[in-house]
N, C-alpha and C positions, 0 to 999 in steps of 0.2 A: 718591712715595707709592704710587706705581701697583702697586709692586713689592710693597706688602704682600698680605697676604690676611686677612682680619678672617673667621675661623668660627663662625657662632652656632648654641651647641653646645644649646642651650634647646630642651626638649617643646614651647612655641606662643612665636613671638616675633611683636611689632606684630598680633598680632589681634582685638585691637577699637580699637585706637589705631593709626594707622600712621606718627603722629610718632619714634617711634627706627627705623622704617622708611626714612621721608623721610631723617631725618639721615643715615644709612648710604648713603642713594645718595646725595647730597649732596656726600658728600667725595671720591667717584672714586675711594675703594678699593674694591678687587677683596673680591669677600667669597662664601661659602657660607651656607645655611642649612639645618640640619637639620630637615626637615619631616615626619617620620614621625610626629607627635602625642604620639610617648612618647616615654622616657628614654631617651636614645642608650645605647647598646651600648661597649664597648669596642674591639669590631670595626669596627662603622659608626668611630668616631672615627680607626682606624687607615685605613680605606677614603676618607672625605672630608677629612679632615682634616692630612692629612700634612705639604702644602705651607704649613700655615698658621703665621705664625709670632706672630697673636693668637685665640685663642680665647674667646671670651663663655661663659662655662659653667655652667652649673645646679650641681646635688648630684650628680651619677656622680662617679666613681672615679676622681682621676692618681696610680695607683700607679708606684712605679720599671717596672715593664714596661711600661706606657703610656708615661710620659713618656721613658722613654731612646730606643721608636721615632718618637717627635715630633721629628726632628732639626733644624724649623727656628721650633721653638717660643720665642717672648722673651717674650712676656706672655699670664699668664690671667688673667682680666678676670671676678672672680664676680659672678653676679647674684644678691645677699642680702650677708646677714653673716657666716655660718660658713665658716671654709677650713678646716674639718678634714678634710674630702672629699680632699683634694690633700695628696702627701708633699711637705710643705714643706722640711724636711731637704735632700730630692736633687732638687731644683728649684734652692733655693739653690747645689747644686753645679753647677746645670746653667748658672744665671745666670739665668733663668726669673722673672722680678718676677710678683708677685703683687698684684691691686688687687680691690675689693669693695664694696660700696655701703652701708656700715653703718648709715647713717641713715636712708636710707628707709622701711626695712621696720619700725619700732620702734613706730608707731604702729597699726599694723594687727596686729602680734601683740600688742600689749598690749590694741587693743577686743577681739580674739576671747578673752582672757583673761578680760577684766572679762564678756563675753558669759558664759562657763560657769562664770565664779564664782556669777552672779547664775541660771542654769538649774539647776546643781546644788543652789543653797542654796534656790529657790522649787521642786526637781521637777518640772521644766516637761518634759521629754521625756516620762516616764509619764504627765504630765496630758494632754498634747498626745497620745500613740496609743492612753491608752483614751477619751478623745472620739471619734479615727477611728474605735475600734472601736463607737461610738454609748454607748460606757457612762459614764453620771452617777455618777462614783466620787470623793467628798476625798480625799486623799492628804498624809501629814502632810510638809508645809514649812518654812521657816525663813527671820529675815528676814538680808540681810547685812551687815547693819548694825552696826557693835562687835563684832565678830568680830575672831576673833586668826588675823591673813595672815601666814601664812611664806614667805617667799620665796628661792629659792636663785639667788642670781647682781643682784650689783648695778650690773651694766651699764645700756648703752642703755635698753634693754627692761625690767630689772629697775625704772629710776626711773621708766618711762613707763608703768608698770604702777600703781604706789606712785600718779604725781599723778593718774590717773584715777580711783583708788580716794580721793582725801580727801573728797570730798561723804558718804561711808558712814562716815567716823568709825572707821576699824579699827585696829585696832592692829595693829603690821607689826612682825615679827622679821625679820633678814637673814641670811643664811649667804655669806657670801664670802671665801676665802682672803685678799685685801687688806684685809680691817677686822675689827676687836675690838671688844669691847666701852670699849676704849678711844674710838674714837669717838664722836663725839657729833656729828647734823646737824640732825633734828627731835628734840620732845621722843616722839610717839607712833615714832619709829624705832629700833630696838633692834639693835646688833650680836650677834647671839649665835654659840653652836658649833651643829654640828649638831642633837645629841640636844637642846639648847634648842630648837631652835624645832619638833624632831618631838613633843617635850614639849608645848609650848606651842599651838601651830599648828590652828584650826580648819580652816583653807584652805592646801594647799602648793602653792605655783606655782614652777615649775624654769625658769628664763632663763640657765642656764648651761651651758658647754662641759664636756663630757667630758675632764679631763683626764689620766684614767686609762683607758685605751682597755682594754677586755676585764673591765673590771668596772663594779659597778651601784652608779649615786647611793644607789637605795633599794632593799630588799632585803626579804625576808620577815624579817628580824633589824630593818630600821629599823619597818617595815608595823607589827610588835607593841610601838614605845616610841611609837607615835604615839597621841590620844586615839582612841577608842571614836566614828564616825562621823565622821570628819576625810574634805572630799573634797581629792583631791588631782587638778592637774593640770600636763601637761606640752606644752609649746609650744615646746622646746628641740631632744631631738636624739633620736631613735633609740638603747635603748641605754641611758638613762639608767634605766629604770622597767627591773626583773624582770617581764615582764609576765604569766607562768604564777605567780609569788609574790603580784602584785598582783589576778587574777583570784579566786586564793583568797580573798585578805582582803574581797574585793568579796562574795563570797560568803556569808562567815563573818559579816559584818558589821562589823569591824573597820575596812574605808573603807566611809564609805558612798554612793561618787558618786566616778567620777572623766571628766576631758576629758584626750582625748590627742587631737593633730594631728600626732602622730611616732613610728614604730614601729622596732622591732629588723629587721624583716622588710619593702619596700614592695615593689607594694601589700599590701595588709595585710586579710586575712578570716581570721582566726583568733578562739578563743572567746569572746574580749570582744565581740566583732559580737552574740552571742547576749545580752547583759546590759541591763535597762532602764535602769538606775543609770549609764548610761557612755554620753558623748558623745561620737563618734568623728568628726573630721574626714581629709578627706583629704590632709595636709599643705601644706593650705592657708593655713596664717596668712596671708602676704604675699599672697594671692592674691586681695586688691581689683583693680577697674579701676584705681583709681587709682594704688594702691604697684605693679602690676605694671608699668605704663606708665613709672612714674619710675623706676625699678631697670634697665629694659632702656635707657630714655634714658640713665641717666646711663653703662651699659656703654657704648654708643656712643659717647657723649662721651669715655670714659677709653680706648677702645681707637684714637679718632683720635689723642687726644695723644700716645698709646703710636707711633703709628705715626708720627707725626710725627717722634717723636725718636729711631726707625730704620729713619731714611731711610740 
């Protein structure tokens, strides 16, 4: 086992928990860690990484130019749920397995969800910086309670979104290429198409993959079939939101409130920074103590067994 090299290609790994730490020295394989505080480089990866034939990896880039000078790469080992970051295609040719931690992280993006569903619908960012600025201003609010939730993507995250939200009584539309309005699971759960639930939808929350790489979920064409002050938010991918179409509408008043924790551009100071109405995270969802510590443990875990079985 000696013989492997385990690369943990992660901005901060084991730093406030040093349990996936422990484990990694634990097992007597050989390992690196990339410790620059930010998102490895493509270069840094060719420069530390080469010998490594498992990599622990965040959101950068294994395009075929990366991965074809990885020559002794067998597993990457992501920390979250998305491998769209990775050309799965020519990994597959390469032999290159892929593993990921899907469940971890579902409950931490779905509170930060229900978090700016419930900020945007009470106004709580305007209320909270004109207090800092000392001023006694109401601000008209809203409760979210019976509210029509549209949701795009009825995965992990899409259902772990749905059961935190039943205490509020909302009515939930789905958008998912595997279900129709053919099925049926609750009664307040609706399969619909798109333009239903941008019809429908006081709240849009996006939990799904970009399967069409180079174009957008929602567009200044869906922005105008949606209701007149609908907030919408996104906890998915970079990419999904127009987000010079979506500033408009934010503007115009057409949304009136939106939360993104994922941009087309990271990091991310672009004109939405400038908006009251918009919650901006820093692509933190997963980024509890808790979900971060389990996500980088269970890499460790998956990248010994990886390594165990080549030997």
């Amino acid at each position: 086992m000696n013989n492997n090299l385990i690369f943990v290609a992660l901005s901060t790994f084991s730093e406030k928990d040093n349990s996936p730490l422990n484990l990694l020295n634990s097992s007597g394989i050989n390992y690196k860690i990339h410790k620059s505080g930010k998102r490895i480089t493509k270069q840094e990866l060719l420069d530390d990484a080469l010998d490594a034939t498992i990599i622990i990896a965040g959101v950068e880039i294994y395009d075929i130019e990366l991965l074809s000078k990885l020559i002794n790469l067998k597993y990457i080992v992501r920390c979250g749920v998305g491998i769209d970051n990775i050309d799965l295609d020519y990994a597959k040719e390469k032999g290159i397995k892929i593993l990921n931690t899907p469940d971890v992280p579902s409950l931490a993006v779905a509170e930060l969800a229900l978090s700016m569903f419930l900020m945007l619908s009470r106004n709580l960012l305007l209320q909270a910086n004109l207090m800092a600025d000392k001023k006694w201003v109401r601000v008209e609010s809203h409760l979210l309670s019976n509210k029509n939730l549209g949701i795009f993507g009825y995965g992990r995250i899409g259902k772990k979104v749905i059961e935190l939200c039943k205490p509020f009584g909302l009515n939930i539309y789905v958008c998912d290429p595997f279900y129709n309005s053919d099925n049926t699971i609750e009664e307040n759960i609706k399969f619909v198409s798109k333009n239903e639930l941008l019809n429908k939808a006081d709240i849009i929350s996006i939990h799904a993959s970009n399967t069409t790489p180079g174009t957008y979920l929602l567009d200044e064409s869906d922005f105008n079939l949606m209701k007149k002050g609908v907030f919408v938010v996104n906890l998915s991918r970079g990419g999904m939101i127009n987000e010079e179409a979506l500033y408009a509408a934010l503007n115009t008043g057409q949304i009136a409130g939106a939360g993104l924790d994922v941009f087309e551009k990271e990091p991310y100071d672009g004109k939405l920074c400038e908006l009251q109405n918009v919650i901006l995270t820093p692509h933190s969802a997963t980024s509890t103590l808790e979900t971060r510590t389990a996500m980088e443990y269970e890499c460790v875990e998956k990248s010994i067994m990886a390594a165990a079985q080549n030997i």
